[in-house]
RODO-848905 format. One record per residue: x, y, z of N, C-alpha, C in turn; residue in three letters. Coordinates in pm, whole numbers, padded with zeros to 5 digits, always signed. Example, Ala and Ser with C-alpha at 12.3 -4.5 7.8 and 13.67 -1.06 7.14 Angstrom:
<pts>
+01319-00569+00780+01230-00450+00780+01320-00330+00780ALA
+01285-00225+00708+01367-00106+00714+01290+00003+00787SER
</pts>
This chain:
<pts>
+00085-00120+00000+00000+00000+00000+00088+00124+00000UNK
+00049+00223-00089+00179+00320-00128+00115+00418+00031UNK
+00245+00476+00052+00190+00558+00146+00188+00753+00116UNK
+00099+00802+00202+00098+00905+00143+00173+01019+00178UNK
+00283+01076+00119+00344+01144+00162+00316+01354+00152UNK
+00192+01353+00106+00147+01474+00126+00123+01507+00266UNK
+00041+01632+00245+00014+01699+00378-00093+01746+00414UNK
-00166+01682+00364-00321+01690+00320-00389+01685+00476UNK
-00341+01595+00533-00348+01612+00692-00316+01607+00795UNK
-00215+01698+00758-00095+01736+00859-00190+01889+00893UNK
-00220+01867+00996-00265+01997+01041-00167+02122+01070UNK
-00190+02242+00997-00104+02338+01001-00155+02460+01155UNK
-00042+02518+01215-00073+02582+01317-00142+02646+01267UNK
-00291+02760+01355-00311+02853+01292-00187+02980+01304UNK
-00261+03107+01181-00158+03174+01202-00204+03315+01281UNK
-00115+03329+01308-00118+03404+01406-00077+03573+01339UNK
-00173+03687+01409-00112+03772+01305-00114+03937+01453UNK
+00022+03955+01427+00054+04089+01565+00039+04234+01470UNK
-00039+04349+01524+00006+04480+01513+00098+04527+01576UNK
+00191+04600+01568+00296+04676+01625+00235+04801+01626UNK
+00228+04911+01721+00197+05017+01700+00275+05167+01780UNK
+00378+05151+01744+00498+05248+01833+00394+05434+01801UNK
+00527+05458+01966+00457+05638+01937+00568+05701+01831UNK
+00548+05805+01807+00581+05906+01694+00743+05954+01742UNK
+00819+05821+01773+00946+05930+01825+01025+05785+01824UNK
+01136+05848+01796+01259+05729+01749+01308+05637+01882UNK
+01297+05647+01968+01320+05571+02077+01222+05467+02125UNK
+01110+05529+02088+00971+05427+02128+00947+05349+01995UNK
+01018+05382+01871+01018+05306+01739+01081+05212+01739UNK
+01220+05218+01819+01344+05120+01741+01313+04976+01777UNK
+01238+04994+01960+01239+04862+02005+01106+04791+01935UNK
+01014+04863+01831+00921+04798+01769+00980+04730+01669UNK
+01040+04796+01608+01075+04729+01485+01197+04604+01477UNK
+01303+04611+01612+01351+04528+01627+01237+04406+01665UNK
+01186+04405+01759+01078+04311+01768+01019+04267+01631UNK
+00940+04341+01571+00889+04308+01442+01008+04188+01362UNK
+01139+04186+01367+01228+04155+01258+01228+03989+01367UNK
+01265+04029+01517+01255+03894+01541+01112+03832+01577UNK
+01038+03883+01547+00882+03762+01553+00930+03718+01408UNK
+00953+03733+01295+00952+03737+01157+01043+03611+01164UNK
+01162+03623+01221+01241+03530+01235+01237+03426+01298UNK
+01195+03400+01461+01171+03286+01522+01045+03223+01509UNK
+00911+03302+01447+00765+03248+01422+00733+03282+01308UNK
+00729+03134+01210+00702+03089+01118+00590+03157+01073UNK
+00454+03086+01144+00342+03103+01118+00269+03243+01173UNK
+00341+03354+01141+00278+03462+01223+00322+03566+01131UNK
+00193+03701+01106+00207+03775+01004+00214+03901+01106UNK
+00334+04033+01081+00324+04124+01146+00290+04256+01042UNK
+00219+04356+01131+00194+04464+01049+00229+04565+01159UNK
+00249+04627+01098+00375+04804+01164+00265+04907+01123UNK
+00203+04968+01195+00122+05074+01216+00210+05198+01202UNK
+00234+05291+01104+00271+05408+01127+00217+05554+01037UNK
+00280+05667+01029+00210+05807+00983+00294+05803+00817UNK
+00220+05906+00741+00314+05914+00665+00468+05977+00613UNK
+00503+06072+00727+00615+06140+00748+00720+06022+00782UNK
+00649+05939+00908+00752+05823+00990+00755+05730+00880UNK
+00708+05710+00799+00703+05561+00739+00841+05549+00610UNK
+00864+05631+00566+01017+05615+00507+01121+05558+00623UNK
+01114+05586+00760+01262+05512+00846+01206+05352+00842UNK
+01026+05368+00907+01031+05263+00910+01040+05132+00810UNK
+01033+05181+00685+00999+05114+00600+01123+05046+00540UNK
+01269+05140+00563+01446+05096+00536+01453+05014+00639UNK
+01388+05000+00762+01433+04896+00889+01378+04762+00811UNK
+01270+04753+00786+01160+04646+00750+01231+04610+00605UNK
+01275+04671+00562+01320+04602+00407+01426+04454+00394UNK
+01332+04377+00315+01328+04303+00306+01294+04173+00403UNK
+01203+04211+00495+01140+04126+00558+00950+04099+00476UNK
+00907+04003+00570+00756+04006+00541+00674+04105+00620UNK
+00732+04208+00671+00640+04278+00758+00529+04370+00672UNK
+00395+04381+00672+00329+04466+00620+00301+04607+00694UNK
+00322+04723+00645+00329+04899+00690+00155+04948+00636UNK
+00089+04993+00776-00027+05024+00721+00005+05195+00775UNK
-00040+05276+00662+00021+05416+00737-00145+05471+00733UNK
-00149+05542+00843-00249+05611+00897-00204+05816+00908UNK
-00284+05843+00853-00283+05979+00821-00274+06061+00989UNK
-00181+06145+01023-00183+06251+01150-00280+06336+01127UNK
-00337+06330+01286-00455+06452+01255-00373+06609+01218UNK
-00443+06675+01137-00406+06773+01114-00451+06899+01211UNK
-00405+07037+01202-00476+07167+01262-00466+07131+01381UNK
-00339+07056+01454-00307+07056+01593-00309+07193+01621UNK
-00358+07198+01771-00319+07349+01839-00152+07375+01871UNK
-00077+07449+01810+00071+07489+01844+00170+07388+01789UNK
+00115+07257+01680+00167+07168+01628+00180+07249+01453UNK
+00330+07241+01417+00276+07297+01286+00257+07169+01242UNK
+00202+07183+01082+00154+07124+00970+00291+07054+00888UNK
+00233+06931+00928+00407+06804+00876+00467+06773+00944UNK
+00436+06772+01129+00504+06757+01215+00474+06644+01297UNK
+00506+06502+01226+00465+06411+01273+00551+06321+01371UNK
+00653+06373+01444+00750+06310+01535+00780+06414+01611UNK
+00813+06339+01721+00835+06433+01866+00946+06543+01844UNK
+01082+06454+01712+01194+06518+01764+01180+06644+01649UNK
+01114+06662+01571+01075+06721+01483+00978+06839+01562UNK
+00943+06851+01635+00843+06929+01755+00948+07069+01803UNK
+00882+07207+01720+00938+07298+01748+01011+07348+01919UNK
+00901+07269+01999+00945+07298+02174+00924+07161+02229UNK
+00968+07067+02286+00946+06961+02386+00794+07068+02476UNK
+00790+07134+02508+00683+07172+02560+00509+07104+02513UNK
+00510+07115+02375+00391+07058+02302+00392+06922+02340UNK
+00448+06907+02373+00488+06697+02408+00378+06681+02439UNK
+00272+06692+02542+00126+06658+02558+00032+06699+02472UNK
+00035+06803+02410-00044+06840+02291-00024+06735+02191UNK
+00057+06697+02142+00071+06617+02090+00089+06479+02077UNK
+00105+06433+02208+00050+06278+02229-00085+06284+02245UNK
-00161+06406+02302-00344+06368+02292-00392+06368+02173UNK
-00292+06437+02059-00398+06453+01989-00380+06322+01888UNK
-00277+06200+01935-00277+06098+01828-00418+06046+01884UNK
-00486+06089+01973-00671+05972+01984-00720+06004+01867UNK
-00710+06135+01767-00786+06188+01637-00748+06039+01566UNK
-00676+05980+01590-00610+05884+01468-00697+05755+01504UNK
-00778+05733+01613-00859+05621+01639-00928+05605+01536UNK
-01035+05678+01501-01118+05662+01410-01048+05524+01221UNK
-00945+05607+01182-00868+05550+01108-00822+05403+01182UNK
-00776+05416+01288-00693+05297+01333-00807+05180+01325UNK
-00939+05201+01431-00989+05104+01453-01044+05024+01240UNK
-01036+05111+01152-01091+05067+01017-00986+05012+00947UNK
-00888+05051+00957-00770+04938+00945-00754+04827+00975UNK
-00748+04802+01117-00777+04681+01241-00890+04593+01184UNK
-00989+04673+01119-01103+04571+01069-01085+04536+00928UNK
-01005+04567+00880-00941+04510+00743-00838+04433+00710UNK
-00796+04381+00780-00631+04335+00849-00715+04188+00770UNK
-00611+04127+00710-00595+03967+00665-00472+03913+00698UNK
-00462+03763+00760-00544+03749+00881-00607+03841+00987UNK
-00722+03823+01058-00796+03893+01167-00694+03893+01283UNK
-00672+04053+01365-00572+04027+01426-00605+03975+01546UNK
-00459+03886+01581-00457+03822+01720-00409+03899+01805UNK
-00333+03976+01803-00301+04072+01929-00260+04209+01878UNK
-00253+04307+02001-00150+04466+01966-00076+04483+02092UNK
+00067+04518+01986+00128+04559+02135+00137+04702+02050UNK
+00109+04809+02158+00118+04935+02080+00193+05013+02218UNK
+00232+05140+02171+00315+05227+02292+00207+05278+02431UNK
+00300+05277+02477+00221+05320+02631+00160+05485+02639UNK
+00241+05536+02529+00222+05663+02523+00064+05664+02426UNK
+00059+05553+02357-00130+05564+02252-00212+05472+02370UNK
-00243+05592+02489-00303+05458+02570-00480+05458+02530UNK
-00488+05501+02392-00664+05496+02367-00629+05370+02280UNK
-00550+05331+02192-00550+05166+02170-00597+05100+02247UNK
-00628+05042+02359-00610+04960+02451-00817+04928+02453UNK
-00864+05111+02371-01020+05074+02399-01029+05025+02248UNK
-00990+05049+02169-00929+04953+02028-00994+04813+02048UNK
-00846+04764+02123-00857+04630+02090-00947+04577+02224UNK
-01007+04640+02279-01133+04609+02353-01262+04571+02230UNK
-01241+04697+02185-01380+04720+02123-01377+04574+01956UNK
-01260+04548+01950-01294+04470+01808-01237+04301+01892UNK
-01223+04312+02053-01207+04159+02068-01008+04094+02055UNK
-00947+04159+02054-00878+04113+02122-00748+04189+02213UNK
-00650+04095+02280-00572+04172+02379-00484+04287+02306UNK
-00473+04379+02404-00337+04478+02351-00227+04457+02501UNK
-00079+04435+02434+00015+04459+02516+00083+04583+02492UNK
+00128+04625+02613+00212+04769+02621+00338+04758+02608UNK
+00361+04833+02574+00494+04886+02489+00560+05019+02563UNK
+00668+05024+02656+00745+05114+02650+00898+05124+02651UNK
+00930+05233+02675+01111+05237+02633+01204+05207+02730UNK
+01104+05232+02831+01200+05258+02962+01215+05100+03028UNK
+01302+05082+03163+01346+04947+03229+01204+04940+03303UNK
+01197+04854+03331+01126+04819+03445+01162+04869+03593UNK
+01283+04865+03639+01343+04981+03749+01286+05101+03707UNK
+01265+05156+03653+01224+05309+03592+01075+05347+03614UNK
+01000+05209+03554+00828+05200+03593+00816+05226+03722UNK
+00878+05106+03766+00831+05030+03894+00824+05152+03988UNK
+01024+05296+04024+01023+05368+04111+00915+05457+04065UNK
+00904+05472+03931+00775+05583+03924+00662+05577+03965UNK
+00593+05455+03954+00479+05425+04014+00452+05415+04155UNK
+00548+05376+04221+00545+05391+04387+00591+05480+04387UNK
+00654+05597+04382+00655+05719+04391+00528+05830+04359UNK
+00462+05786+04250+00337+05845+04252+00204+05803+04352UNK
+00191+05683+04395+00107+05620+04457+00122+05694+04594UNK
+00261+05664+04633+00261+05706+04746+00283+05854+04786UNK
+00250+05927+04712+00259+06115+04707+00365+06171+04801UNK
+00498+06047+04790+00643+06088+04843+00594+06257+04824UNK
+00629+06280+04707+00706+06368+04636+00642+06539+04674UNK
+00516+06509+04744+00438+06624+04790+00488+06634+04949UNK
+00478+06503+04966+00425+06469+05154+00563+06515+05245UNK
+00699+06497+05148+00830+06528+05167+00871+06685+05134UNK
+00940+06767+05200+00957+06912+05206+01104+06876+05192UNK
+01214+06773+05169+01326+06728+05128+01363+06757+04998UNK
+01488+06786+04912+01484+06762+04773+01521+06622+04740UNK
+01604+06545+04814+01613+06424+04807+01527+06362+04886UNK
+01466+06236+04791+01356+06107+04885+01405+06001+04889UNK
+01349+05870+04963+01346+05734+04968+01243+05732+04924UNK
+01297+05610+04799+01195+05551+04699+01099+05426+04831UNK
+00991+05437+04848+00933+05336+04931+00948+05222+04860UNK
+00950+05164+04977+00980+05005+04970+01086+04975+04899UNK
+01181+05068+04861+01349+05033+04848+01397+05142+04894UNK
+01443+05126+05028+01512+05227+05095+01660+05200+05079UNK
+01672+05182+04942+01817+05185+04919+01853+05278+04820UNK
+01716+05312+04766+01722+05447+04637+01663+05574+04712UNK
+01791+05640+04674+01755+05749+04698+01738+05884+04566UNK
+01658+05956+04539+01648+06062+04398+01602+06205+04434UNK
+01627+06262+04337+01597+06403+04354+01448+06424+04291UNK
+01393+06511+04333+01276+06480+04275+01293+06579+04163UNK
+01373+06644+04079+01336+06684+03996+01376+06583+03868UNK
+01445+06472+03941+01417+06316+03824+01302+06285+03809UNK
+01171+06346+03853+01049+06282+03826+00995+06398+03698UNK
+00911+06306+03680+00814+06406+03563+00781+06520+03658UNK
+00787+06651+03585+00728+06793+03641+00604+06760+03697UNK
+00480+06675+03596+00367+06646+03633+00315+06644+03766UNK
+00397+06497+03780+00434+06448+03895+00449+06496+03967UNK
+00537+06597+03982+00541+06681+04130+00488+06808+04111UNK
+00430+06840+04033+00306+06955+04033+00193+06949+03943UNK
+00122+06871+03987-00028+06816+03880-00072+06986+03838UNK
-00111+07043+03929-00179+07150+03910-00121+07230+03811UNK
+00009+07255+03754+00045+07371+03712+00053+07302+03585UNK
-00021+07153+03551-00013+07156+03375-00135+07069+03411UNK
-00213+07076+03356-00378+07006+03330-00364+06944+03241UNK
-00332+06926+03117-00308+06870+03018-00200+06741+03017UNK
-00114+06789+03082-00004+06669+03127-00048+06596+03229UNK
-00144+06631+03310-00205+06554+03403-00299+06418+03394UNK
-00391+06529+03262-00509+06434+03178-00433+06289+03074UNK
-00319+06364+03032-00271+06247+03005-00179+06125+03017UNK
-00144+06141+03185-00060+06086+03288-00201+05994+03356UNK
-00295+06042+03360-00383+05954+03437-00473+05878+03324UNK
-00477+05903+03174-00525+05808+03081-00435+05707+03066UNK
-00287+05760+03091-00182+05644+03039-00185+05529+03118UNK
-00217+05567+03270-00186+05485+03397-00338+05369+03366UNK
-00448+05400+03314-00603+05356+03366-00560+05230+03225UNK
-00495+05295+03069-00486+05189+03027-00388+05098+03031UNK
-00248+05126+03068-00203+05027+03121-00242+04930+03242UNK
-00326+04962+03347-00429+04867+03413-00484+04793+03307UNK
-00543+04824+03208-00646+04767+03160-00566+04677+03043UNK
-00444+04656+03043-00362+04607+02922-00361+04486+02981UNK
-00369+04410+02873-00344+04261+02870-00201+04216+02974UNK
-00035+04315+02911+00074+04299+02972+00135+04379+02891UNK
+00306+04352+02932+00346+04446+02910+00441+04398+02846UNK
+00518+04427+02746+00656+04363+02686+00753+04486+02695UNK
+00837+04403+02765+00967+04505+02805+01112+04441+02770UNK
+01120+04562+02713+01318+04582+02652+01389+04562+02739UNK
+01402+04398+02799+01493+04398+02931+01506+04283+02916UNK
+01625+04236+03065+01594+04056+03061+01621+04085+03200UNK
+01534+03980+03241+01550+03930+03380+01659+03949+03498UNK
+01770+03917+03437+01898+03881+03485+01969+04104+03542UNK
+01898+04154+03453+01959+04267+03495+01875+04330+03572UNK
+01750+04325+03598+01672+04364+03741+01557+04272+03772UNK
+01564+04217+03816+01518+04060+03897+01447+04107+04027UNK
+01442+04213+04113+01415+04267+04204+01312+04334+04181UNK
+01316+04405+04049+01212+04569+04016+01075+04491+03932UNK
+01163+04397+03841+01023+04254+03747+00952+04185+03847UNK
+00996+04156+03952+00956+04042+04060+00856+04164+04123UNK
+00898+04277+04143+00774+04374+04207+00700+04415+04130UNK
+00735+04453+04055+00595+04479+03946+00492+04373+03906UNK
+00530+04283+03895+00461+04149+03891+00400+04096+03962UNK
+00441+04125+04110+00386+04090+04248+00299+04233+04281UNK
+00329+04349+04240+00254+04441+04357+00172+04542+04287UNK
+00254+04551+04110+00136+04622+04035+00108+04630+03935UNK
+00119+04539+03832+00101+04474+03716+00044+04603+03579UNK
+00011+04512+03485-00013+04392+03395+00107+04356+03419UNK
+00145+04235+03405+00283+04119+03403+00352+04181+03288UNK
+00438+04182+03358+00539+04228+03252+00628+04137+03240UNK
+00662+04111+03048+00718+03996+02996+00869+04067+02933UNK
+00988+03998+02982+01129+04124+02945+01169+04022+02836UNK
+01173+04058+02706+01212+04000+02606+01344+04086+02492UNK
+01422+04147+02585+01474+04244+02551+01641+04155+02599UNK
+01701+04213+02597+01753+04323+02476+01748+04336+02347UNK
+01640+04395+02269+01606+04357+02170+01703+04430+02050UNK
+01818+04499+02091+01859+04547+02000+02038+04452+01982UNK
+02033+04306+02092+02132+04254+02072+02088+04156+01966UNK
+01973+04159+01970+01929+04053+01866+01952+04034+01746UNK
+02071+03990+01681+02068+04010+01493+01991+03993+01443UNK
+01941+04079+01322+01860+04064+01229+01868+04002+01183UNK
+01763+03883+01087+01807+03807+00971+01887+03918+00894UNK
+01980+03873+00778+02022+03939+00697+02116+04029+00723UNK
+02133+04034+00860+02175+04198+00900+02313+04219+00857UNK
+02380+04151+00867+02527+04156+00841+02534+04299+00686UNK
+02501+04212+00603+02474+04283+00445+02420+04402+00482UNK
+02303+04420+00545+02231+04513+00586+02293+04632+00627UNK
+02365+04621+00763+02408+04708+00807+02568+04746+00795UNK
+02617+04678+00721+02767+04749+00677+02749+04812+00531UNK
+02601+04845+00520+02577+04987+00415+02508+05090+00450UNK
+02561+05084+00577+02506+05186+00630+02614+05253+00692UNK
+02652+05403+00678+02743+05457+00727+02804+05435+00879UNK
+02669+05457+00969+02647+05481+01104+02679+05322+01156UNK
+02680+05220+01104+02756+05150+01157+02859+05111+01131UNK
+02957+05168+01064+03068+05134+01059+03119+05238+01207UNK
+03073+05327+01248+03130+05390+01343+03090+05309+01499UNK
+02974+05238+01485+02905+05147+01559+03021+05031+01599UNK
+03086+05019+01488+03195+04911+01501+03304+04925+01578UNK
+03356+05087+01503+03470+05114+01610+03437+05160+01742UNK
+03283+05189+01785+03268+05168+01879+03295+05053+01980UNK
+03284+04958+01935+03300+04818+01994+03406+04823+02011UNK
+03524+04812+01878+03624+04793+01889+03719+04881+02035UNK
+03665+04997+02030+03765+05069+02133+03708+05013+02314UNK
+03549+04974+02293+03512+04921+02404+03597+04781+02427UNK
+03583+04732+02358+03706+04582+02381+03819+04604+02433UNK
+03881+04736+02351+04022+04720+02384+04051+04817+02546UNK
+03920+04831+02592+03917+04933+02685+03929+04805+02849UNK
+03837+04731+02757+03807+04579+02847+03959+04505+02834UNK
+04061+04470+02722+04108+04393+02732+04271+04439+02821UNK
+04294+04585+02817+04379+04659+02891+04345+04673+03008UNK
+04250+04633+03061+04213+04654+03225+04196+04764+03241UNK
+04082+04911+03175+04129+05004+03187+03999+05065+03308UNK
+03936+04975+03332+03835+04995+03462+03701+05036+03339UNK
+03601+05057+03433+03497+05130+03372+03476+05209+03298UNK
+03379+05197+03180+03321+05366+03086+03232+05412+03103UNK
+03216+05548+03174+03114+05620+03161+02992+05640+03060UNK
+02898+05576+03039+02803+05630+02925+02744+05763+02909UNK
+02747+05878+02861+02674+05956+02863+02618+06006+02723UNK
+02480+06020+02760+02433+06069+02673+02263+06151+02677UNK
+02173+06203+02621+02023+06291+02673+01979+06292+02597UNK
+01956+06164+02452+01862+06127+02403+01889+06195+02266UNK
+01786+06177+02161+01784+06278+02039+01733+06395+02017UNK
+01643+06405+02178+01585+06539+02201+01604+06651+02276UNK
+01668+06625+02330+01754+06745+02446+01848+06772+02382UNK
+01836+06950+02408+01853+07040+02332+01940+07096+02429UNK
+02153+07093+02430+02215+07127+02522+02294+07253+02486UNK
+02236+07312+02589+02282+07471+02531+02486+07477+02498UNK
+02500+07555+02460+02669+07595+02439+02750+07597+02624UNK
+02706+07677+02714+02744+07662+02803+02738+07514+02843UNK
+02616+07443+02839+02610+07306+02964+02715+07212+02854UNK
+02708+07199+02704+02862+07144+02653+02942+07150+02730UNK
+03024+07314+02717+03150+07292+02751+03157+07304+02925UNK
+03069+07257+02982+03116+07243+03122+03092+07070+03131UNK
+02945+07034+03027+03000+06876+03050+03146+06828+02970UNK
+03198+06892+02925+03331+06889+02841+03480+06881+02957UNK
+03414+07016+03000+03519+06980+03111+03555+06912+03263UNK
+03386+06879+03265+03379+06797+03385+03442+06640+03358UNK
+03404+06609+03277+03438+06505+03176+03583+06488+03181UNK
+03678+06561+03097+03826+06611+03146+03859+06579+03232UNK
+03835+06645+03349+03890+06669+03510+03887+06544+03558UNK
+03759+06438+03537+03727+06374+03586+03797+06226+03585UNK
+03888+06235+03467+03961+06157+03425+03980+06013+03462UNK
+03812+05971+03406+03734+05884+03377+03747+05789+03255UNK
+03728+05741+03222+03648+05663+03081+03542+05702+03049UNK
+03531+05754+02904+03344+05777+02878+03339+05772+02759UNK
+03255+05713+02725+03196+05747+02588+03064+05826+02561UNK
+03085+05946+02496+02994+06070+02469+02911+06091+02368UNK
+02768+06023+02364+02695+06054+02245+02603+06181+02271UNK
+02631+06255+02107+02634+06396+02062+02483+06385+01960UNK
+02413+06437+01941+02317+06449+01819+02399+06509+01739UNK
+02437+06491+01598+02561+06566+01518+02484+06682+01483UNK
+02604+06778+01514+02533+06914+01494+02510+06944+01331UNK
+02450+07016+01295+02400+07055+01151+02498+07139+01123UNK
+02594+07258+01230+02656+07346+01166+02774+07371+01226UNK
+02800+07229+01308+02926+07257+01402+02959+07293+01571UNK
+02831+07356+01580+02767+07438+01686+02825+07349+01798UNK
+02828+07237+01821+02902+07147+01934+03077+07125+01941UNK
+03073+07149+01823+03247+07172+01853+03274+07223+01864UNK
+03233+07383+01845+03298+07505+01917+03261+07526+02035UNK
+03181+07465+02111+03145+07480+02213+03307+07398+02308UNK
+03332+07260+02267+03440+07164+02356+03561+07282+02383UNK
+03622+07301+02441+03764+07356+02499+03848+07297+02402UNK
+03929+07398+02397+04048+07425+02258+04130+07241+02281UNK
+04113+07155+02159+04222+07082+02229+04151+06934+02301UNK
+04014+06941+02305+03945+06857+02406+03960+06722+02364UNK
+03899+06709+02242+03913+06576+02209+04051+06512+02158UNK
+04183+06600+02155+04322+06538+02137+04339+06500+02316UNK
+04283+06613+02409+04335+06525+02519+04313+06430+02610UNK
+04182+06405+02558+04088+06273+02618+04121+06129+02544UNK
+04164+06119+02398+04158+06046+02328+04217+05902+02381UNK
+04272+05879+02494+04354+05816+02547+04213+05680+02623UNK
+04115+05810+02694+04025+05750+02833+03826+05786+02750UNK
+03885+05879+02653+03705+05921+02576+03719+05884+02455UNK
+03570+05879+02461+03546+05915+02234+03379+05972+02259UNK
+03389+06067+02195+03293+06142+02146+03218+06121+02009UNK
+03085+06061+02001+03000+05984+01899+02901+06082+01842UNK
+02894+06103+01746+02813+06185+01673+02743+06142+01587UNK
+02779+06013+01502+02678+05946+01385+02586+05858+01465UNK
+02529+05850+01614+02397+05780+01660+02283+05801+01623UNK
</pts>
């Protein structure tokens, strides 16, 4: 009797199909799209789609190339109040001030989102979208299934913020330094907290959307976080135990190689400098040369000429190890700021990074 070697009934998994839905700013993007490349890679049977605007969707669309990921772009509401017209990313945002104006007003984009969501082939099985779009969350209420949260920060970072807000340290204390409750081993200044935070009253708007963010992360399925276990085991174990959604650390998601990546990314300028980054970190490790300072304030902080050259020379004096990432200036404006000479005399213990 011949036997049959088709597959006629071999039952196939179903498939499974994720939205990604990052906020409007390169930091809350990268860890989406790394994710996106490894679901693509370790799950076969699973189709991802990348939610983004049409301004953002050229970066995202060079990350995603040549994967199966599908890009559904959804139009920015327009005639923001104090938002100009084409200004669809944070770092692109004439003042960090608008920062709440402009995360409320991505709810205009519900309308679009949820008609997308209902057009999706396969029907979707889950969203993990940013913590910062916390009106998703009535989304995937309203069409039936879970949304997980998405943010940038550690879980140490959640965790002190949230018991710091719960417990109205930050009012109840006439100190500038507090004890973080229930780890009286941290101690912070409170002007490390959100302004909000320690003065609800003097922004209403930042308030309204500090207490939508908090009601839907309650209401989130969980949380997927850019971490692993092994590096805070203490802060995951409390959040998990004392104030949830569960948070799942599937991170470091940016050690993760891409399929392909090799090819990928040695045509790209910015990592070839990525490289000699490594390289000088190795040789920093293999000389015994003690610790490197990391410093750096994101792609959005805006450091005046003075606070340069005094972090320039604190830096100096300090005669440390560090490595210094710079947003590259457009016109130079950061190198005339360093002290005559700075980077010939650090070159030994610094390096100063500008293509990040």
């Amino acid at each position: 009797m011949a036997s049959n070697t088709g597959n006629d009934d071999v039952s196939q998994p179903p498939r499974q199909h994720v939205v990604l839905f990052p906020f409007m700013s390169k930091g809350h993007t990268m860890p989406l799209l790394q994710l996106a490349r490894r679901l693509l890679h370790r799950r076969r049977h699973m189709t991802v789609t990348f939610v983004t605007t049409p301004a953002n969707r050229p970066f995202i669309a060079k990350f995603l190339a040549g994967t199966a990921a599908a890009i559904v772009e959804l139009p920015f509401p327009e005639s923001v109040s104090g938002v100009p017209t084409g200004v669809e990313s944070t770092d692109a945002l004439p003042s960090m001030s608008l920062f709440h104006t402009f995360a409320n007003a991505t709810e205009l984009m519900k309308p679009d989102f949820e008609r997308a969501l209902k057009n999706l082939d396969p029907p979707v099985s889950f969203l993990v979208s940013d913590g910062f779009l916390w009106w998703t969350v009535e989304s995937a209420a309203k069409l039936g299934f879970p949304r997980l949260f998405s943010f940038g920060s550690s879980t140490y970072a959640m965790t002190v913020a949230a018991v710091v807000a719960v417990s109205g340290v930050l009012k109840q204390s006439e100190c500038e330094t507090i004890t973080v409750p229930g780890f009286p081993w941290i101690k912070a200044n409170k002007d490390e907290f959100d302004p909000v935070a320690r003065n609800p009253e003097a922004n209403p708007i930042g308030l309204e959307f500090l207490l939508k963010f908090a009601e839907a992360t309650k209401r989130s399925f969980g949380i997927i976080a850019n971490s692993f276990y092994e590096l805070e085991p203490v802060f995951i174990d409390y959040w998990n135990r004392e104030i949830g959604p569960k948070s799942w650390p599937v991170g470091p998601l940016c050690l993760a190689q891409s399929p392909n990546s090799n090819a990928q990314q040695h045509d790209e300028p910015e990592n070839f400098m990525r490289d000699d980054v490594h390289q000088w970190l190795d040789e920093k490790l293999e000389n015994g040369s003690g610790p490197v300072l990391y410093v750096a304030f994101g792609s959005q902080v805006k450091l005046s000429s003075e606070q340069l050259r005094e972090m320039a020379k604190g830096l100096e004096e300090s005669d440390v190890n560090f490595l210094w990432v710079i947003r590259k200036p457009k016109d130079g404006s950061a190198e005339k700021c360093f002290p005559d000479g700075f980077e010939d005399r650090v070159k030994n213990r610094g390096m100063v990074v500008r293509d990040w």
